[in-house]
N, C-alpha and C positions, 0 to 999 in steps of 0.2 A: 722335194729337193733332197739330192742324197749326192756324199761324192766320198771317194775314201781310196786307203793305198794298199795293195795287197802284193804279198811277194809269196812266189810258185816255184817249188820245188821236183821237177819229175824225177821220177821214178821208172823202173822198168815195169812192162807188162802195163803200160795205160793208166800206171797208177802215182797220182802225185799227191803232195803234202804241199799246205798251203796257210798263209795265216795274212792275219791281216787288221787297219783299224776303219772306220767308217763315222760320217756325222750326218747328221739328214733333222728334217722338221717336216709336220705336215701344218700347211696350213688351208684355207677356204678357197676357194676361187678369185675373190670376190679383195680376200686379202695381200697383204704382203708381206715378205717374207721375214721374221724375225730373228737375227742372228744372235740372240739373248737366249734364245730358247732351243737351241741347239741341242738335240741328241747324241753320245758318242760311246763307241763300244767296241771292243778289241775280239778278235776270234780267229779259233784257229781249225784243221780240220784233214781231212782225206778223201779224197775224191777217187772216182776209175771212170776213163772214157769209155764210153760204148756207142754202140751204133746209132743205139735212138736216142745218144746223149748222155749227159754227164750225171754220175748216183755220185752224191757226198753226204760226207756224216760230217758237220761240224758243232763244235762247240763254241758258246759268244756270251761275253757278261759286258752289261751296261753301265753308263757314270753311274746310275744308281744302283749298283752291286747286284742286279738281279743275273746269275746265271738261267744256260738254257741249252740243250742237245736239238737239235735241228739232223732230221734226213730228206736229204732234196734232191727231185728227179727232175730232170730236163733243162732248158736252157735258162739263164734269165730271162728278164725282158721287161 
């Protein structure tokens, strides 16, 4: 379970600035979801469209203060 708001800033040349907050839990299959145990985490970053999809560099730290640089190619999903 994951859901969160992010606001997108373009740029010229296919290239935008973006940031954003996110909360999500994993749980079992088998389980149900526990909204106690929630994850939450703020990040921001730069992105540039290309042909075979989106390269971004972001940066993200967690409720629990752990920061992290992230480089991601292609779409979500």
């Amino acid at each position: 379970m994951k859901f969160g708001l992010d606001l997108r800033l373009n740029l010229p040349y296919n290239i935008y600035l973006f940031s954003g907050v996110i909360a999500g839990d994993c749980y079992s299959k088998e389980g149900k979801p526990d909204w106690n145990n929630l994850r939450f985490g703020i990040g921001t970053g730069v992105g540039v469209s290309t042909p075979i999809g989106p390269v971004k560099l972001l940066w993200g730290r967690a409720n629990d203060d752990k920061e992290r640089f992230y480089l991601s190619a292609g779409y979500d999903f």
